[in-house]
N, C-alpha and C positions, 0 to 999 in steps of 0.2 A: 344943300346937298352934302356938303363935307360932315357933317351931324349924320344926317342918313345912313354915308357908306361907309362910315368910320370901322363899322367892324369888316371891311373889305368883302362881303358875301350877302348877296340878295339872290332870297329864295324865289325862284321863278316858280308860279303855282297856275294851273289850272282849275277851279272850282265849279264842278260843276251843278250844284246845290249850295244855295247861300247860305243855308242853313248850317253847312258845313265848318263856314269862315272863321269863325270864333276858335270852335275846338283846334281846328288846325293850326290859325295863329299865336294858341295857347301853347300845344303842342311843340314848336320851332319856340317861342318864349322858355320855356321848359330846357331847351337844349342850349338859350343863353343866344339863338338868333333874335334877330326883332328889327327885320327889314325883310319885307315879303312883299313882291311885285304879281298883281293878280291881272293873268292876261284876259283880255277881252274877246278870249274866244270862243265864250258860253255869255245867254241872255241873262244868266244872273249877274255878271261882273261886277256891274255897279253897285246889285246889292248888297255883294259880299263883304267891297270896299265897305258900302255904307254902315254894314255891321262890324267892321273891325274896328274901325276908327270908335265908334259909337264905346265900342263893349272894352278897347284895350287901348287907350291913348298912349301908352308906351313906346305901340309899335308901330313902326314905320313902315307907312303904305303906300305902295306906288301902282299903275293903272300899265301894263304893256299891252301890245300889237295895238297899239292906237294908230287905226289907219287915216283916221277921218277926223275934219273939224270937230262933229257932233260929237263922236267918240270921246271927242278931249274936253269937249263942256259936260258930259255925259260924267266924268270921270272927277275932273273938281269939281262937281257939285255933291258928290257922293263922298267928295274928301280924300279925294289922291294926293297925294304929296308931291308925287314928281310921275311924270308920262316918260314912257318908252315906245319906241317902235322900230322894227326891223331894219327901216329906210329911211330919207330924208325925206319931208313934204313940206315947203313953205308953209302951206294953208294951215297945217299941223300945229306948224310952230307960231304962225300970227293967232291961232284959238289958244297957246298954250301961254304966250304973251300977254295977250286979252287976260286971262287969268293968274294972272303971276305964278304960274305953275312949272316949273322948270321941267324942260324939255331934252331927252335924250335920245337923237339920232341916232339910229344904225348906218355903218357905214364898214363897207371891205374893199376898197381902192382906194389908193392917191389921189383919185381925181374926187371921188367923194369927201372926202378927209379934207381935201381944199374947196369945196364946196359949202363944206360944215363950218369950217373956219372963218370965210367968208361972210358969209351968216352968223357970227361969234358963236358960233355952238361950239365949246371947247370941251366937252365932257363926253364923250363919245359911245355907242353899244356897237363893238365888232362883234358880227354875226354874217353868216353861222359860223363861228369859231373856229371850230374843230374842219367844220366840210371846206374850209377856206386857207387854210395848212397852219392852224392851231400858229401855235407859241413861234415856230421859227416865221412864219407870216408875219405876225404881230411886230416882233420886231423888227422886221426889215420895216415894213409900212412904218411904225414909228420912229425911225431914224432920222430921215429926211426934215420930219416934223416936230420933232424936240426942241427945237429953238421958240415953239409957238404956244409952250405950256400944253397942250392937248395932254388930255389922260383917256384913257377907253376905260370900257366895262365890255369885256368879252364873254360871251351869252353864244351856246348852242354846242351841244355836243358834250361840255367838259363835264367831268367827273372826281371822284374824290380822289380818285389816283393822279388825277392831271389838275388839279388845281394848284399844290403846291408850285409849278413849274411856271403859271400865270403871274400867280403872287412876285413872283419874284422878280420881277421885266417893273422897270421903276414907273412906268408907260401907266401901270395897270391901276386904277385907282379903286375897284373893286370886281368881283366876278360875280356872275350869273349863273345860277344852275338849279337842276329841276329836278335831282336825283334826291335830293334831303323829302321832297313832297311829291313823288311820282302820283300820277294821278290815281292809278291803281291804290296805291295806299291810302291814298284822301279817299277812295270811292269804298272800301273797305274798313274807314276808321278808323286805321292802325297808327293811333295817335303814340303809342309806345314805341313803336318803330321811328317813325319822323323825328321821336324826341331825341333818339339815339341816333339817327343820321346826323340830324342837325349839330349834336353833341359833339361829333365825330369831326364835322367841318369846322368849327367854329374852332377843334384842338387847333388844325392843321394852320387855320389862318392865324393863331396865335404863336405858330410855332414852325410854317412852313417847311425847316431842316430836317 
């Protein structure tokens, strides 16, 4: 995982044609991202995975909203790299174990955050970010729990105007966001666009100030 999120930003995407997955993951390549989390919330998901991995070994591919064990077999078998999901679910994380597939919980309480920890999950998704009081949230919640190594990946809401402000909370060990490959733009093509979203983020995280 520390390979993965090195460049601090994973492009959360929606795919809803697989046929799509390539050009898009070329596209974010292009802009110098190459970490793109494909949610599981279209029937193609797995194929899309299946076709990135295939077509761009470069790029690093992860499997989100895995609600479900099958999900998470679903997902390494098609060659996910790493699984995310909104929540905590045991069952999630004994299929993502079975698989030696590294597993990242969502979680937005203390008592979740200690729950995670308890389960060694120390790599954290706070979500929904933003709808759960963004950046001054984050850090209170990781106050307490700084002593325990925990790092988040805060996912939902943020944008390219509020990512620098993530980046910068030492908590954060990379961010989540969906504005570089809005779906609209994947459903329309507009692989010139994405490449310059992408471009745009990837400044900010090299350069946060």
């Amino acid at each position: 995982m520390e390979n993965v999120l090195k460049q601090r930003l994973v492009c959360v995407a929606v795919i809803d044609h697989p046929e799509d997955a390539v050009a898009l993951a070329q596209a974010l390549m292009a802009g110098g991202l190459n970490t793109i989390e494909v949610t599981f919330r279209t029937e193609g998901a797995a194929e899309a995975i299946r076709r990135i991995r295939r077509d761009l070994p470069p790029m690093a591919v992860g499997a989100g909203t895995v609600l479900t064990p099958y999900q998470a077999a679903q997902a390494a078998d098609a060659g996910a790299q790493f699984l995310v999901a909104p929540g905590l679910d045991e069952a999630v994380l004994a299929a993502a174990l079975a698989r030696n597939v590294p597993y990242i919980p969502g979680v937005v309480t203390p008592t979740e955050v200690g729950r995670a920890l308890n389960l060694k999950c120390k790599l954290l998704k706070f979500f929904p970010a933003e709808a759960s009081g963004g950046v001054a949230m984050l850090k209170a919640l990781a106050g307490p729990f700084a002593h325990t190594g925990v790092r988040f990946v805060p996912t939902g809401g943020i944008t390219a105007a509020t990512l620098p402000a993530y980046l910068a909370l030492p908590q954060v060990a990379a961010v989540g966001g969906s504005w570089m490959a809005d779906r609209e733009l994947v459903a329309q093509h507009a692989w010139g666009k994405i490449t310059a979203l992408a471009a745009a983020a990837m400044k900010l995280c090299q350069d946060p100030g």
